[in-house]
VOGU-3710 file (C-alpha; in Angstrom, 3 decimals, decimal comma):
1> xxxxxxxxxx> 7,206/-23,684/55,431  10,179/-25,878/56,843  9,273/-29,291/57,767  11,888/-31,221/60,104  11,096/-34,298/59,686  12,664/-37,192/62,797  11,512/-40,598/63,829  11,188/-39,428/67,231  11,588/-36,250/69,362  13,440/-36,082/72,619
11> xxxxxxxxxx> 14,771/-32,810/73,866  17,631/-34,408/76,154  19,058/-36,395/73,185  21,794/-34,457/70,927  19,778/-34,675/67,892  16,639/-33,458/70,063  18,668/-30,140/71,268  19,553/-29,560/67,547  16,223/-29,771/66,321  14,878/-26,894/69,313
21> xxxxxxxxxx> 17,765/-24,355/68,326  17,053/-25,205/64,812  13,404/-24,898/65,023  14,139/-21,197/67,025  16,815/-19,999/64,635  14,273/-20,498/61,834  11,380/-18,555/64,517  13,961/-15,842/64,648  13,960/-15,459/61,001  10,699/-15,019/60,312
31> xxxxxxxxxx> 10,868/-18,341/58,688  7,553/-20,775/59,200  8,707/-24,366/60,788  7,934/-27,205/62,827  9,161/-30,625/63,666  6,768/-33,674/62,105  7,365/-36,980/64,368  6,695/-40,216/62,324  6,697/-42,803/64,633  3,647/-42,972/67,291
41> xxxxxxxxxx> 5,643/-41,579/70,166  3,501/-42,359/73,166  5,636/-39,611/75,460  5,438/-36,859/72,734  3,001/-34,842/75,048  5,431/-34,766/77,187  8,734/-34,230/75,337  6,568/-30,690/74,020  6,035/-29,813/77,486  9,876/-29,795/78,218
51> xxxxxxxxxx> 11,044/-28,521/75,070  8,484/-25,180/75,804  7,513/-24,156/72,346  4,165/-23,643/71,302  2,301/-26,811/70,839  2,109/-26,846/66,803  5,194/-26,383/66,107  6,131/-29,415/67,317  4,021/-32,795/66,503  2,790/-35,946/65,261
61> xxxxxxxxxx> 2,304/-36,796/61,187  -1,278/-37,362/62,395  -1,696/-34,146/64,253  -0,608/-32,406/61,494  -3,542/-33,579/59,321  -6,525/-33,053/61,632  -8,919/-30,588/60,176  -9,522/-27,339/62,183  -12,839/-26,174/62,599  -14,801/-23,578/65,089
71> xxxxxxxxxx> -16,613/-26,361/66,804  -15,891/-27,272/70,566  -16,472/-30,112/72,742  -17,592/-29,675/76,323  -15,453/-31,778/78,960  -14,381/-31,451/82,211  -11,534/-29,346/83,025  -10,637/-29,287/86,399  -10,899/-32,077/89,553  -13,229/-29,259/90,525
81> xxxxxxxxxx> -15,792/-30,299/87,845  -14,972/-33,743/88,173  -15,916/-33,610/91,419  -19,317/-31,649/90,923  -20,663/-34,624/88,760  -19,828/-37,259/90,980  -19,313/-38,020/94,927  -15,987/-39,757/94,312  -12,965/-39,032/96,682  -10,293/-37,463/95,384
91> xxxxxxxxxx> -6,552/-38,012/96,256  -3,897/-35,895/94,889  -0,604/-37,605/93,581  1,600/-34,469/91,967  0,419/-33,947/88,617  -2,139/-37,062/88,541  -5,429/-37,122/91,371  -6,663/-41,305/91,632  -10,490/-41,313/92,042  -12,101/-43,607/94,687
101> xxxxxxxxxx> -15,840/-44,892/95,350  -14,903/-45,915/98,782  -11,853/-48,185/98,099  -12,523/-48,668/94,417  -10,144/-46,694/92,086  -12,559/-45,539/89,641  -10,822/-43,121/87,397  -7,115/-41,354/87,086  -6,639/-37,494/85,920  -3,235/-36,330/84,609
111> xxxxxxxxxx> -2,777/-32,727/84,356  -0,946/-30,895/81,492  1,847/-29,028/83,563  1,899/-25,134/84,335  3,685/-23,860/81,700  2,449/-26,358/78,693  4,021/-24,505/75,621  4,340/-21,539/77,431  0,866/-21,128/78,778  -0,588/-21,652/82,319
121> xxxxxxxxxx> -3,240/-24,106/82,364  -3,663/-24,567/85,854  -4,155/-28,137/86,181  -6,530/-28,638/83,068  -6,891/-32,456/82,219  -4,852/-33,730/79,914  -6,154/-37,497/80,400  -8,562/-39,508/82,157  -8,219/-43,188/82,775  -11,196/-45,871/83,713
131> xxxxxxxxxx> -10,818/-48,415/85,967  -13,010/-51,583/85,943  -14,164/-53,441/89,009  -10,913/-55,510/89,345  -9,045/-52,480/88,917  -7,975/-53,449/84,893  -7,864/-50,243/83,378  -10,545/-50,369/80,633  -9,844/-46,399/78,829  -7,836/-43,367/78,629
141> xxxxxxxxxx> -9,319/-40,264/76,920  -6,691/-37,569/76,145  -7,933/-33,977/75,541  -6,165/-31,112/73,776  -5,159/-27,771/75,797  -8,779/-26,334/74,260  -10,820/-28,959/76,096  -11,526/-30,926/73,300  -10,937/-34,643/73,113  -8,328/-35,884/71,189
151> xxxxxxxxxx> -8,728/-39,491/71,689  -9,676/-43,006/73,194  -7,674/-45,528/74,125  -9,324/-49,090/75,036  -7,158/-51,884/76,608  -7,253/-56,051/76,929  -7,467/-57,366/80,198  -4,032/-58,124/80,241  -3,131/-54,357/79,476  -2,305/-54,159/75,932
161> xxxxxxxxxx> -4,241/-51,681/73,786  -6,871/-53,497/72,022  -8,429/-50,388/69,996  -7,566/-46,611/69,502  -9,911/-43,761/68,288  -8,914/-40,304/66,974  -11,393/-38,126/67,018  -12,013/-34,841/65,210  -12,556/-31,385/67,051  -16,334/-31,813/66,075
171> xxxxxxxxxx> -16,136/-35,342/67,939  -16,354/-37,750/64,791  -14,027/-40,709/64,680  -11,024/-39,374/62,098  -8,634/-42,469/62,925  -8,831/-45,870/64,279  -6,171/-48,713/64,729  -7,308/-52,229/65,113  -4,139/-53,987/67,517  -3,881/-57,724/67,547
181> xxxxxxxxxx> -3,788/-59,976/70,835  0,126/-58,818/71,766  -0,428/-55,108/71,348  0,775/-54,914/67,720  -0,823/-52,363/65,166  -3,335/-55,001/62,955  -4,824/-52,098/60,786  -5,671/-48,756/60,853  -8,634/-46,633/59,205  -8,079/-43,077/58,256
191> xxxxxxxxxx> -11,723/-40,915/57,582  -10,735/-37,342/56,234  -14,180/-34,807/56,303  -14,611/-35,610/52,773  -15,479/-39,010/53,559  -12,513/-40,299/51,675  -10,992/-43,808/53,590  -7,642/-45,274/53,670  -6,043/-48,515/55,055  -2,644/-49,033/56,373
201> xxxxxxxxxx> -1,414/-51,960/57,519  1,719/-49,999/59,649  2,182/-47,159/61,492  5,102/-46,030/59,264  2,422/-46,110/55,636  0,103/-43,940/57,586  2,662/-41,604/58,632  4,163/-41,330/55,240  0,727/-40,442/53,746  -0,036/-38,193/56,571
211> xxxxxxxxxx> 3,311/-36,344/55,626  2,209/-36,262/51,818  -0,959/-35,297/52,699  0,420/-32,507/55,313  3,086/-30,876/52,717  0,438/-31,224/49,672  -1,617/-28,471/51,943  0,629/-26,712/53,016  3,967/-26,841/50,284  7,454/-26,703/52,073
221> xxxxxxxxxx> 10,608/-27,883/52,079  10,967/-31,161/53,978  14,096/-31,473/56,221  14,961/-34,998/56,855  16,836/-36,381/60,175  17,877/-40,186/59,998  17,319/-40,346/56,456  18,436/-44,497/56,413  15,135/-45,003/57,932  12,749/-42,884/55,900
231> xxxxxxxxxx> 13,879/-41,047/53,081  13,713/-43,772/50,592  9,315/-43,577/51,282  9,639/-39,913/51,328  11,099/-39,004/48,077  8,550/-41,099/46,645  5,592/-38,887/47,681  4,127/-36,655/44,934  3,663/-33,685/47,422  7,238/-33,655/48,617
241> xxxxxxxxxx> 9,826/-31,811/45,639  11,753/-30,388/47,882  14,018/-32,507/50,394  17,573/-32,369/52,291  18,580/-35,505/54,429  20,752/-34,638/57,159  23,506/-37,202/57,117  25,085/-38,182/60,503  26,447/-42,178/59,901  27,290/-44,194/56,720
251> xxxxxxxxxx> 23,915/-45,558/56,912  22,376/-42,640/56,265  25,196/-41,476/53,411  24,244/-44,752/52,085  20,467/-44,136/51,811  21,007/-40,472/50,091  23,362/-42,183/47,793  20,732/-44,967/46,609  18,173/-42,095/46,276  20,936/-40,336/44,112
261> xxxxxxxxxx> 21,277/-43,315/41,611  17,613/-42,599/40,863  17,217/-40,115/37,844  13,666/-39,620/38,848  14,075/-39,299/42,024  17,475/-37,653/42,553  16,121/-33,852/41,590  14,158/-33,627/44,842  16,997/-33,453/46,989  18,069/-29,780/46,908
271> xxxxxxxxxx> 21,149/-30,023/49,661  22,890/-32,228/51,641  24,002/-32,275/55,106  26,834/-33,759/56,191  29,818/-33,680/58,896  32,624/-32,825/55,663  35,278/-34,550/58,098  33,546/-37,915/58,471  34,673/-40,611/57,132  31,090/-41,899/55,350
281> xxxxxxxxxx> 31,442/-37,991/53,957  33,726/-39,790/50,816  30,339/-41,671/49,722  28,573/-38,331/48,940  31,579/-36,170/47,495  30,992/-36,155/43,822  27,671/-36,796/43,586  26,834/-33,046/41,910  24,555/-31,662/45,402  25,486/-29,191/47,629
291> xxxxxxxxxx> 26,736/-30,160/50,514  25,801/-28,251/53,259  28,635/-28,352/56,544  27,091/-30,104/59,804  28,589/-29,732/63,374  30,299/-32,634/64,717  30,714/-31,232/67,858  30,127/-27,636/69,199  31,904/-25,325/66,880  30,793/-21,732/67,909
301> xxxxxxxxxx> 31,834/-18,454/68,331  31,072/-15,740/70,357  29,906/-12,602/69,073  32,506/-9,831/69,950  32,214/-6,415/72,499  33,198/-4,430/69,472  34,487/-4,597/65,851  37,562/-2,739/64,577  36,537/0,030/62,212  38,120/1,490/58,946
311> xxxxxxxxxx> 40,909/3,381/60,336  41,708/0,619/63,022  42,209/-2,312/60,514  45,825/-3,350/58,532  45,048/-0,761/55,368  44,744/-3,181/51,788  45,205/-6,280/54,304  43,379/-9,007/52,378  43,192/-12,783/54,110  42,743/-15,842/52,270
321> xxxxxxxxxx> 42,253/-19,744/53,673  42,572/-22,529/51,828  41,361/-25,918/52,759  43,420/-29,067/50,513  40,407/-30,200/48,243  38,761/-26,801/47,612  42,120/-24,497/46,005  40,980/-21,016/44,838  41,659/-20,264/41,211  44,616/-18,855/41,714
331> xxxxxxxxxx> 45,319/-17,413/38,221  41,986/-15,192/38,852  43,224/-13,742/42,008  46,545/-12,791/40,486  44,885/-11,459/37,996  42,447/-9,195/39,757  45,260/-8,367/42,551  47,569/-6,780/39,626  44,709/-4,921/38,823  44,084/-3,315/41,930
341> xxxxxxxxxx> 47,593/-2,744/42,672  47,676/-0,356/39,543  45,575/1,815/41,772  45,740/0,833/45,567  49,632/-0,111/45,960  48,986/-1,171/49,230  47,218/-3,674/48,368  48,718/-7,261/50,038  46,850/-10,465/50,349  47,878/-13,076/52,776
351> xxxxxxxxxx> 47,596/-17,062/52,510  46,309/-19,188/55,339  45,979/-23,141/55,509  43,477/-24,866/56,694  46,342/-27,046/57,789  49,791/-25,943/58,632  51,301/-29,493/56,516  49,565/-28,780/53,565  51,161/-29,957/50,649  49,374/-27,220/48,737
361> xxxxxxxxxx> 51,763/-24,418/50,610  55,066/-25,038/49,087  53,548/-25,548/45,635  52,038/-22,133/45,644  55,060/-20,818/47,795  56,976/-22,064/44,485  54,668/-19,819/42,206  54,975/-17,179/44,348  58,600/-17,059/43,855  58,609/-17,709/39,901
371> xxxxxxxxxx> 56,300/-15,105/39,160  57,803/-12,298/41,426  54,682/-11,815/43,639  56,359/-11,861/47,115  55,221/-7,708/47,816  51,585/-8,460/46,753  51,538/-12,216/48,224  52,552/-13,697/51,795  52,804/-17,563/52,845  51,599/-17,564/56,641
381> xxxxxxxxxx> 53,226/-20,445/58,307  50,402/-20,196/61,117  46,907/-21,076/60,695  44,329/-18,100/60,771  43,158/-18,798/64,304  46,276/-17,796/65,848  46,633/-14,631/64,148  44,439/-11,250/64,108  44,163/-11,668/60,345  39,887/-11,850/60,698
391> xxxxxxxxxx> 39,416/-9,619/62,662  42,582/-6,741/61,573  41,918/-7,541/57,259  40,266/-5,451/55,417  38,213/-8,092/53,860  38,600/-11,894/53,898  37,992/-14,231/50,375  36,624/-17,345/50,838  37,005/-19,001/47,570  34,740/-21,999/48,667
401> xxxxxxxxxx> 32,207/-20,670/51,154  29,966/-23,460/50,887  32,788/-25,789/51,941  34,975/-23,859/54,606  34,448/-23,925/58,775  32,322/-21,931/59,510  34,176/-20,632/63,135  36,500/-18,701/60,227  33,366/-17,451/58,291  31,409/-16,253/61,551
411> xxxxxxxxxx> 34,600/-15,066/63,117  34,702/-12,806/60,291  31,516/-11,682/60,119  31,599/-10,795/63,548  34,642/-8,748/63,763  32,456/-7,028/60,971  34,979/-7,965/58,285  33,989/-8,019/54,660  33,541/-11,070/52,865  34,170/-12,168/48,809
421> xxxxxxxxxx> 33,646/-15,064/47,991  33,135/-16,503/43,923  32,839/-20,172/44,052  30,850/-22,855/45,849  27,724/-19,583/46,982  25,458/-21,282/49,536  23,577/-17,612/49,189  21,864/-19,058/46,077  22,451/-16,143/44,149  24,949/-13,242/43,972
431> xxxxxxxxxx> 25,009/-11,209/47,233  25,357/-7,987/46,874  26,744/-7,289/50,622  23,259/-7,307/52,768  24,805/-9,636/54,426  28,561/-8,789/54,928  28,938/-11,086/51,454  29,920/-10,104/48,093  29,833/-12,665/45,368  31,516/-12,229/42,878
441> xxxxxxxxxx> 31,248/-14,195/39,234  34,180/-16,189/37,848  35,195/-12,813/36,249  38,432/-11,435/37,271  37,798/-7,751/36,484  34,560/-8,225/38,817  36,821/-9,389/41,395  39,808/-6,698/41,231  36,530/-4,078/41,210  35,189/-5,416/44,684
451> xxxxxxxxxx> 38,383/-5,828/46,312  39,354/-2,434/44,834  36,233/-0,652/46,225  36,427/-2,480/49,727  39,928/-1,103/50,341  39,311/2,504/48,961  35,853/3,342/49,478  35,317/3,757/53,392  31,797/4,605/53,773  30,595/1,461/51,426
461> xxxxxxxxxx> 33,362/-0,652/53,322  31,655/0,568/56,759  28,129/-0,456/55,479  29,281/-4,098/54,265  31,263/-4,620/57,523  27,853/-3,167/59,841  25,837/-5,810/57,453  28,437/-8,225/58,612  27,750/-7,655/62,516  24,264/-7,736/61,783
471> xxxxxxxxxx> 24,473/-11,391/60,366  26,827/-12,543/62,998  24,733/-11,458/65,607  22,037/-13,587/66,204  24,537/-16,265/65,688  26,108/-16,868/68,726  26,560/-20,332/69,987  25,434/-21,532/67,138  26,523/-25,032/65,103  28,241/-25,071/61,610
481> xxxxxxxxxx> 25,034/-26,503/60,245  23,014/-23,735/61,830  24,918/-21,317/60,845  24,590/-22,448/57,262  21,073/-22,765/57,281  20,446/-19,461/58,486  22,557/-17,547/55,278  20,304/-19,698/52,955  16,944/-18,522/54,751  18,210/-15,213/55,111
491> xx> 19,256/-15,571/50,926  15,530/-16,595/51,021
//
């Protein structure tokens, strides 16, 4: 189970959209996942209703912990039965109907909408409100898309909530929060079926036990959006051993970085996810985690008609990028390159920069020329996107996968192109092409034999580069960090 854990969902808000196409991405995948709101998000009902998932796999801390159980609650579910209990008048208002006794507004109905997670519910109730003789409203009562209550809200005279009751499916009181006279949360109660109780002076301590409690039933890996503002409670819970902050301003780089500093702590976070360009990126660079790369805006490709096959592509064409702070080992490739050009002369690999002033490209332009390699090695003066080098190689090595753009990875993988990597695997463990990746070990025989086999043998080169198209596929329009998490949960 994946846990993406946010202060608050809303699907118009950038963060929002990234958490849907993450949440589907990991659907697509077979992968178990849902999105776990902390604060008390009065709108959340509705934010689900928009977002059209189905309604567990995105919710509250709270509604995460309520026990399931067979039993059922019997409450009105239409104006039609509201209607058959009383002799009120009814008066429709779009999706809410304002009950009268005469000219006193007795009760309001909202409706859950028509396509609630999917589902028709044909105006089922999704609260009712009570009216007092001064028209004060005294309760709401909110039901779940089963019929059965979910809770009670009671209100001052002046409006603000002065007591809240959530209820179990079997109708006992599970939860109740005290407010004082402005509105503010004075205590809250938690009752589990056990009969165990807990106090909490905050919405944010219940939350963070209702996450413990959540993950300790259910294990998973807990994803964390705005880290500065959680993280440092969540690390601390027993049930959580598994976390990766996702890292979008130097406040959050600054919370992962205190957690860091704590030995005990530090082993729970398991990758990092971070915008590599950014400038709070510097804070996290050395601290020994993998960082995972993290859209800053929307870097995608499109998945092509058609990918060039064997006999279409430059024969021995090998591409290579290079990015200023992740060099390949450059002795290793020379020395598996001399090894396959004792059997494949046509062997050639070609250099590509990540950026065309690199100061790396004259030093290793300089190499190239003492060491007599200018037939097996070529400078490009362009960057890779304005060649055909992805898509017309024969395979591409990405000495740093973990590290590199990803529009050059899926580019790749799309065009069907082989890929070897041996440094930096986010695959967490040596691929063995499944995915269009081989991984090789820092051994440079190991090397020479994949490159050697990719450029000789056409019916293995044909299945890694159909693996590749495979994995590229359901990729399209997808973010860097996306993209990323999908190899590791296809790795699985």
């Amino acid at each position: 189970m994946f846990y993406f854990v946010t202060n608050q969902f809303d699907v118009n808000d950038p963060v929002g959209v990234e958490q849907l196409k993450r949440l589907t991405l990991f659907s697509d995948n077979q992968q178990d996942a849902k999105i776990l709101v902390l604060d008390d998000q009065p709108d959340l009902s509705q934010q689900k209703d928009l977002a059209q998932v189905a309604a567990n796999q995105i919710q509250s801390v709270f509604t995460a912990i309520v026990p399931h159980t067979n039993a059922t609650v019997q409450v009105p579910y239409t104006t039609g039965d509201i209607q058959t209990f009383t002799q009120y008048q009814a008066r429709p208002n779009g999706e809410e109907t304002a009950f009268f006794d005469g000219e006193q507004l007795v009760m309001k109905i909202r409706y859950f909408t028509a396509t609630t997670g999917g589902q028709a519910v044909l105006h089922q109730i999704r609260t009712i409100s009570y009216f007092s003789e001064h028209g004060d409203r005294l309760r709401t009562e909110e039901y779940d898309l089963t019929g059965n209550k979910i809770s009670t809200h009671y209100f001052r005279a002046d409006g603000n909530l002065r007591l809240t009751v959530y209820f179990q499916i079997d109708g006992s009181s599970l939860l109740t929060i005290d407010y004082d006279q402005q509105g503010t949360i004075h205590k809250i109660a938690y009752l589990d079926r056990a009969g165990q109780t807990a106090e909490f002076a905050n919405w944010m301590a219940f939350a963070t036990f209702a996450l413990g409690r959540t993950v300790q039933n259910t294990p998973g890996e807990v994803i964390v959006d705005h880290p500065a503002t959680s993280l440092d409670k969540l690390v601390k819970l027993t049930a959580i051993t598994r976390l990766t902050p996702v890292v979008r301003d130097e406040h959050d780089a600054q919370a992962v970085k205190q957690v860091l500093e704590q030995p005990d702590l530090r082993s729970k976070i398991v990758q990092i996810v971070i915008d590599p360009k950014a400038d709070y990126a510097t804070l996290l660079a050395d601290v020994g985690i993998q960082l995972l790369p993290i859209a800053a805006g929307d870097d995608s490709v499109d998945q092509p008609a058609t990918a060039p096959e064997w006999d279409d592509r430059q024969a021995g064409q090998l591409a290579l990028i290079i990015d200023d702070q992740h060099a390949p080992n450059f002795e290793q490739l020379i020395g598996a390159l001399s090894l396959v050009r004792v059997k494949a002369e046509q062997v050639k690999l070609t250099f590509f920069f990540q950026s065309p002033d690199s100061p790396l490209k004259q030093q290793l332009q300089q190499q190239v020329n003492q060491l007599g390699l200018n037939q097996l090695i070529r400078i490009q003066d362009e960057v890779i996107q304005e060649t055909s080098a992805l898509e017309q190689s024969a395979a591409f090595i990405v000495p740093d996968i973990a590290n590199l753009k990803d529009d050059n990875v899926l580019t790749a993988l799309a065009h069907g192109t082989p890929i070897i990597t041996f440094t930096g695997d986010p695959l967490g463990g040596a691929d063995k092409g499944e995915l269009g990746i081989l991984k090789a070990n820092q051994d440079t025989f190991e090397l020479a034999g994949l490159i050697q086999r990719l450029i000789t043998d056409k019916d293995w080169w044909t299945q890694i580069s159909q693996n590749a198209q495979k994995t590229a596929k359901p990729l399209r329009r997808l973010t860097v960090w996306e993209l990323w998490r999908m190899k590791l949960v296809t790795a699985g």
